[in-house]
C-alpha positions as CSV (number, residue, x, y, z in Angstrom):
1,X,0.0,0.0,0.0
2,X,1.5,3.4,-0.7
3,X,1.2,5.9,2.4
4,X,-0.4,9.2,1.4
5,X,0.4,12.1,4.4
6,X,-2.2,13.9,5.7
7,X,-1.4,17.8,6.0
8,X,-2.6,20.5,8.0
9,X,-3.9,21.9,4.7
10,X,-6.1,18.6,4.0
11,X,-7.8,19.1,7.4
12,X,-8.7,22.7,6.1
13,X,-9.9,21.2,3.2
14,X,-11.6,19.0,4.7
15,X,-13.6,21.3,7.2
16,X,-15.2,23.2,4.3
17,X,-16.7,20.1,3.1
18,X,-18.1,19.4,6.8
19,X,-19.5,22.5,7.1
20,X,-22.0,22.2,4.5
21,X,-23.7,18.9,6.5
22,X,-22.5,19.5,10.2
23,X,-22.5,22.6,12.5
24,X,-19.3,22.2,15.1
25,X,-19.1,19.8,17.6
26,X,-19.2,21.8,21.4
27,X,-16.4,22.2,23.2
28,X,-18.5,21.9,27.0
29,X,-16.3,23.5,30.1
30,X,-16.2,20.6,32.9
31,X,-16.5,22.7,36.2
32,X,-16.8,19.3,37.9
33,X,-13.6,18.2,36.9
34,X,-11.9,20.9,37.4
35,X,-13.0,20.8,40.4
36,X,-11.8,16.9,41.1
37,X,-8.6,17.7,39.5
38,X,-8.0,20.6,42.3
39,X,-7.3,23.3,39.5
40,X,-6.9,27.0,39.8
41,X,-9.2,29.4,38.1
42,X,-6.6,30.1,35.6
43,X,-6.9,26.8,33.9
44,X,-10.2,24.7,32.5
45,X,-11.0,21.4,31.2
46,X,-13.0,20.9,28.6
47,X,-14.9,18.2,26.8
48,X,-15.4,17.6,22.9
49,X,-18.2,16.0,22.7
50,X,-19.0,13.7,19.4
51,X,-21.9,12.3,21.2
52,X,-23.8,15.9,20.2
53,X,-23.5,14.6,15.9
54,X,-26.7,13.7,14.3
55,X,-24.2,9.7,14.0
56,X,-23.6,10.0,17.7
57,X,-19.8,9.7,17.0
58,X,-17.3,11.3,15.6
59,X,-17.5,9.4,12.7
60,X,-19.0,10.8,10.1
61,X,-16.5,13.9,10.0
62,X,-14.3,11.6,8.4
63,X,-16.9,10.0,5.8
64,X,-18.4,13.0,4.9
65,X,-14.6,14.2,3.4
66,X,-14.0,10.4,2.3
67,X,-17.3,10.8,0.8
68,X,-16.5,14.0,-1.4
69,X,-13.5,12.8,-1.9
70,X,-14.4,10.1,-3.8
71,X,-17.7,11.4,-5.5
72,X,-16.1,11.2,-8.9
73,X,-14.3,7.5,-8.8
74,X,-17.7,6.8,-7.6
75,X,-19.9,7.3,-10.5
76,X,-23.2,4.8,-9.8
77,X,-21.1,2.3,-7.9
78,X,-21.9,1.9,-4.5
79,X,-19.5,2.2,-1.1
80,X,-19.0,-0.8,1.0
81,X,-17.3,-1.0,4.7
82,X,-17.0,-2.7,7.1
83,X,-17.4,-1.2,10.8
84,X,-17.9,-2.4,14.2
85,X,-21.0,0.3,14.5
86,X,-19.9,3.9,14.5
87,X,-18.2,4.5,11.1
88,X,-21.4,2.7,9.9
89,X,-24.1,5.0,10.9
90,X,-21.2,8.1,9.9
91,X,-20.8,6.1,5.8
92,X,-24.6,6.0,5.9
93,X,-25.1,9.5,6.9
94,X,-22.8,10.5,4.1
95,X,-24.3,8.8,2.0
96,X,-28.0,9.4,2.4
97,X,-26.4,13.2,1.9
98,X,-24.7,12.7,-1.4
99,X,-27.1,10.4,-2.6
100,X,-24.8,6.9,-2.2
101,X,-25.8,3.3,-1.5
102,X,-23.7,1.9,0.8
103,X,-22.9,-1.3,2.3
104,X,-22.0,-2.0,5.6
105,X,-20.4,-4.9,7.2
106,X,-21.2,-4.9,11.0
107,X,-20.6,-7.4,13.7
108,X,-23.7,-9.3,15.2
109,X,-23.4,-8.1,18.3
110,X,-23.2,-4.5,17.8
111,X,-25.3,-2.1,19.4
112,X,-28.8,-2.2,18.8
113,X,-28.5,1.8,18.3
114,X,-26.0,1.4,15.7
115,X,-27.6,-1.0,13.7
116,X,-31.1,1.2,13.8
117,X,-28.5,4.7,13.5
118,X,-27.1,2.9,10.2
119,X,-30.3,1.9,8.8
120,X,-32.0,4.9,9.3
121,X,-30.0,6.8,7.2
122,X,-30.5,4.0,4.1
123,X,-27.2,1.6,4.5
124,X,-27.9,-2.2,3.7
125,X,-26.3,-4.2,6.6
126,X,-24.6,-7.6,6.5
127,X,-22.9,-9.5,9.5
128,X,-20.5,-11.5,10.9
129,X,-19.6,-13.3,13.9
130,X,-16.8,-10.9,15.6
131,X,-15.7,-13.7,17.8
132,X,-14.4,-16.4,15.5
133,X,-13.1,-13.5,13.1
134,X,-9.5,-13.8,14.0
135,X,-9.9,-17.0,13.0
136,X,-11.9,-16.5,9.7
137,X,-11.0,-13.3,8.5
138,X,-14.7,-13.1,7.7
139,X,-15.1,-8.9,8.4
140,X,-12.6,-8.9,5.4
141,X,-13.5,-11.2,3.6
142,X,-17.6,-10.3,3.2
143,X,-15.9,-6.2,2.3
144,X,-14.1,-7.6,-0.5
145,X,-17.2,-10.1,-1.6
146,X,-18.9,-6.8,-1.8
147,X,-16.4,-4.4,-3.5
148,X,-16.2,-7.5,-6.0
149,X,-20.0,-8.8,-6.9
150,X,-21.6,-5.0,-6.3
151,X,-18.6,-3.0,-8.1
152,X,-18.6,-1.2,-4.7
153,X,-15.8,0.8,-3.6
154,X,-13.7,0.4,-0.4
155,X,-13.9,2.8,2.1
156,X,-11.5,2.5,5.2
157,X,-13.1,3.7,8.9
158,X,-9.9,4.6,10.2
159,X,-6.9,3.8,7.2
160,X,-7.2,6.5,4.5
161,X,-6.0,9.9,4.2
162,X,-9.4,11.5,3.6
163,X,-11.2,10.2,6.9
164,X,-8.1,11.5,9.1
165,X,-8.1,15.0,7.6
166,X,-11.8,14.7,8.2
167,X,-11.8,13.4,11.5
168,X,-9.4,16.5,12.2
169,X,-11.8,19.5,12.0
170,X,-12.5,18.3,15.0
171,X,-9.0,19.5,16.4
172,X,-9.6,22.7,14.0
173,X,-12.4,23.8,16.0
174,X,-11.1,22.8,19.0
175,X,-8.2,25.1,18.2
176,X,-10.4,28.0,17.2
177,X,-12.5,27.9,20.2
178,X,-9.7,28.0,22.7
179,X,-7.8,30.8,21.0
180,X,-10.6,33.1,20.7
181,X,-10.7,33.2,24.2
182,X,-7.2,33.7,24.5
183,X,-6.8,30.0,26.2
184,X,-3.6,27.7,26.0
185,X,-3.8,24.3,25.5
186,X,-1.4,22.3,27.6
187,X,-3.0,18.7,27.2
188,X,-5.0,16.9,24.6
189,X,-6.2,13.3,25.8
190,X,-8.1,11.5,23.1
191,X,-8.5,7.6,22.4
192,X,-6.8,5.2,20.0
193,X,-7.8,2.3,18.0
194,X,-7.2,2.1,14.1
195,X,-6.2,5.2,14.9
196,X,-7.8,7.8,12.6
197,X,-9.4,10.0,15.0
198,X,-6.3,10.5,17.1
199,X,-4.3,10.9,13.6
200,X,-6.4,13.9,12.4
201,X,-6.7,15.3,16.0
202,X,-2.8,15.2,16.7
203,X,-2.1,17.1,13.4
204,X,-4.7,19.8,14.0
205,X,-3.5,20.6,18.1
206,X,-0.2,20.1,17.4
207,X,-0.2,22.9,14.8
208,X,-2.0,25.2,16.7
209,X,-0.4,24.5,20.1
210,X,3.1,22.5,19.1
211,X,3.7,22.4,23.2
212,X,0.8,20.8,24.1
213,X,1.0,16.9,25.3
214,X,-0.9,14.6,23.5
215,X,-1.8,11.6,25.2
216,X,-3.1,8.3,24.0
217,X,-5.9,6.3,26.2
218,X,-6.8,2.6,25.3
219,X,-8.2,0.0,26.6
220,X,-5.9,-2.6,28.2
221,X,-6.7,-5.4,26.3
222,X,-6.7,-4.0,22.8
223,X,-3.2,-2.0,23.4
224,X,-1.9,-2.1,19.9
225,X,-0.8,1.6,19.4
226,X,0.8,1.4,22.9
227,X,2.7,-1.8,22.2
228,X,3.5,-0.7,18.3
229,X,5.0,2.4,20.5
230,X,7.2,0.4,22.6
231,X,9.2,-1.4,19.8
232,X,9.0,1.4,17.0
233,X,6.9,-0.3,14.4
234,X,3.1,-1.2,14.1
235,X,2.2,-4.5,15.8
236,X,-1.0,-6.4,15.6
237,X,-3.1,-8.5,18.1
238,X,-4.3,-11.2,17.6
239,X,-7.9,-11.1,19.4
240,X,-8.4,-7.8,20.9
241,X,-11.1,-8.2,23.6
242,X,-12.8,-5.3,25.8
243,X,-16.3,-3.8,26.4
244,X,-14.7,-0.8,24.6
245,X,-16.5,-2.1,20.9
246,X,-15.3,0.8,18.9
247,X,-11.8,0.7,20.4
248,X,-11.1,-3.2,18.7
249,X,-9.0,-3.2,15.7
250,X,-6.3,-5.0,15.4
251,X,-3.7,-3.0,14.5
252,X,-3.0,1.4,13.8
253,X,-3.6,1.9,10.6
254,X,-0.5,1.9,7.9
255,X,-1.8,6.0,7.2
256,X,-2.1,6.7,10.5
257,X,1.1,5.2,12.3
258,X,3.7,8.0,11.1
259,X,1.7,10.5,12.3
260,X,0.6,9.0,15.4
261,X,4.4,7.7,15.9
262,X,5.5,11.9,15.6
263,X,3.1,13.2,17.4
264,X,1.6,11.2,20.4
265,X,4.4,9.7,22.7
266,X,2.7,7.5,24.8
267,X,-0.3,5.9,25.3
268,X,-2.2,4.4,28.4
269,X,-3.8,1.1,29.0
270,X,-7.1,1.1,30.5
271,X,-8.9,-1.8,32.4
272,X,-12.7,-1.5,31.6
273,X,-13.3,-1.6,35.0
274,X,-12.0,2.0,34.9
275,X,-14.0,2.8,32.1
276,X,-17.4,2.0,33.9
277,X,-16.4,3.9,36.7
278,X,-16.1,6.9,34.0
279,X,-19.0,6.1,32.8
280,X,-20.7,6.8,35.8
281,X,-18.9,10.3,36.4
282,X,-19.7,11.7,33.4
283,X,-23.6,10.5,33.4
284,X,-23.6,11.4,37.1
285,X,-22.0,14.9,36.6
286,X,-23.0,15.4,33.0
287,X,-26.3,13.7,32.2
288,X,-24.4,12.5,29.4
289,X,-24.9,8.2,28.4
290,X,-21.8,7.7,26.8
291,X,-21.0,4.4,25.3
292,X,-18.0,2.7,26.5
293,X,-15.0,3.8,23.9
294,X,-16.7,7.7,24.6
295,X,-15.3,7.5,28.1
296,X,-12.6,5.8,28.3
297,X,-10.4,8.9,28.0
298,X,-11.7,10.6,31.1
299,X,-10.2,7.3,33.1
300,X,-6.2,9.1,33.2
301,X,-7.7,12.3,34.4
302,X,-10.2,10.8,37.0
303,X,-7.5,8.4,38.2
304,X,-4.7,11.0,38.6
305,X,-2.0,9.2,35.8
306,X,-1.3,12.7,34.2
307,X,0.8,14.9,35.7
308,X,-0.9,18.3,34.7
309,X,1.8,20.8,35.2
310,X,0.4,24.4,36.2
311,X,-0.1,26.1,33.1
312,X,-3.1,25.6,30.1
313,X,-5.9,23.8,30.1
314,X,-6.9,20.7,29.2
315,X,-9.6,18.6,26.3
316,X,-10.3,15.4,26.3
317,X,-12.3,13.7,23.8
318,X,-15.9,12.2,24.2
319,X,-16.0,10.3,21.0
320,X,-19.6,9.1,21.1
321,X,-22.9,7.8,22.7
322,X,-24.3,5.0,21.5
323,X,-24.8,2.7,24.3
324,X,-28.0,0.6,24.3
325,X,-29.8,1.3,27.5
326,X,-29.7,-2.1,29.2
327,X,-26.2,-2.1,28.4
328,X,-25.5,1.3,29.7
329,X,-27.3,0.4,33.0
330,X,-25.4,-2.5,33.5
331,X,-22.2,-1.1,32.9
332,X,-22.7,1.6,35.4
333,X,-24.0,-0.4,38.2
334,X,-20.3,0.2,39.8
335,X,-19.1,2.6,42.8
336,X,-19.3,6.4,42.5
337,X,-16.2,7.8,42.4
């Protein structure tokens, strides 16, 4: 595969495409964490919250620019993916707006919520059993059946140029916000999985604030981007497990390592334990029902494993909501912290 880079330019590009479907995503001050954190009046934490998209995740930033992207090579053909929920509901959004058919490949377990998000917006769904696929390669597999017998053509949730500089006017308005206030950024905690949200994010702060810390959070048993960290070169797991659904692949993508790899230095590992705990604070101090992969970045703030200096504030990333309810009840029957 040949690696395109992605450019601070392509994630300006990128926003004026979003911004004829999607008004920006809030930036929401936390006085509650603040508050937990013990920080002065001088600094602020803030939350981006993805939840607030008509998707419910970030998600379709990043199809909505692969979706314009590719109008042309597109012609009548339709798009096919494969997703484990989110980037499903965000390819069907984009195309119900740019009048697409597209074909999902979802796991059988997903969310009810993303399989009624993705059909409302007119994608056809297949599925697969997400438990023996490290076995049978069968997500792949049924994505290529597609692209092959429909003529459909490939688009990547996380692995392609076009979603990351999408998926980074997120960090563009994130950047805007906070300067026009006159506020400096001096951490940016955001999850990691294939890797294209933290990709287009990490490009976008680090331009507008190139001494802010940029912090990876994932969960402990699906630590790819923390493990391809340790030894310098992208390594894939075998069966990544974790009530963290969106947070599953098996490996950063091959676009989005050399950014990732310049820009974010570390990463933590999160039990989900730690996540459900989140999940609580935020619906208890929020009202907000995040789904699982949404909180997990509040977990190194909540449990103290940043050191926060004394200057700047601090964002950290909500990257979506969809949580059944039963699901979300169960997973916050835990402690308050």
């Amino acid at each position: 595969m040949t690696v395109r880079s992605t450019s601070i330019a392509d994630l300006h590009d990128a926003e004026a495409v979003v911004r004829r479907h999607l008004s920006p995503v809030p930036l929401i001050r936390s006085y509650a964490l603040e508050r937990r954190l013990g920080l002065p009046e001088s600094r602020r934490v803030w939350l981006k919250d993805y939840g607030w998209t008509p998707c419910g995740s970030f998600k379709l930033l990043g199809a909505l620019n692969w979706m314009a992207a590719h109008a042309e090579q597109l012609g009548d053909r339709p798009v096919a993916a494969h997703s484990s929920g989110n980037f499903a509901s965000g390819i069907a959004f984009a195309g119900m707006r740019y009048g697409r058919r597209v074909i999902v490949v979802m796991p059988e377990t997903a969310p009810r919520v993303k399989f009624e998000l993705t059909r409302s917006f007119g994608a056809e769904i297949r599925t697969y059993d997400i438990a023996r696929d490290h076995l049978t390669g069968e997500r792949d597999r049924l994505t290529r059946e597609i692209a092959e017998v429909e003529g459909a053509v490939q688009a990547s949730p996380y692995d392609d140029p076009d979603v990351i500089a999408g998926n980074g006017v997120g960090a563009l308005e994130i950047a805007r916000a906070l300067q026009e206030d006159g506020r400096e950024l001096s951490h940016f905690v955001c999850p990691v999985s294939g890797g294209g949200l933290m990709a287009g994010h990490a490009l976008g702060i680090a331009d507008a604030f190139p001494d802010a810390r940029i912090v990876g959070v994932e969960p402990a048993g699906a630590d790819d981007f923390r493990r391809s960290l340790s030894v310098g070169e992208r390594v894939r797991l075998e069966r990544p497990a974790s009530i963290c659904d969106g947070l599953l692949s098996y490996d950063v993508g091959v676009h989005n390592w050399p950014i990732l790899r310049r820009l974010v230095p570390e990463s933590l590992a999160i039990p989900d334990e730690a996540v459900r705990r989140a999940m609580r604070w935020i619906f208890d101090h929020h009202g907000l029902r995040t789904e699982p992969s949404g909180a997990i970045a509040l977990v190194p703030l909540l449990a103290g494993m940043i050191d926060l200096g004394e200057r700047g504030d601090v964002v950290v990333v909500v990257s979506g909501r969809n949580a059944d309810p039963g699901s979300f009840a169960d997973w916050i029957d835990v402690p308050p912290l």
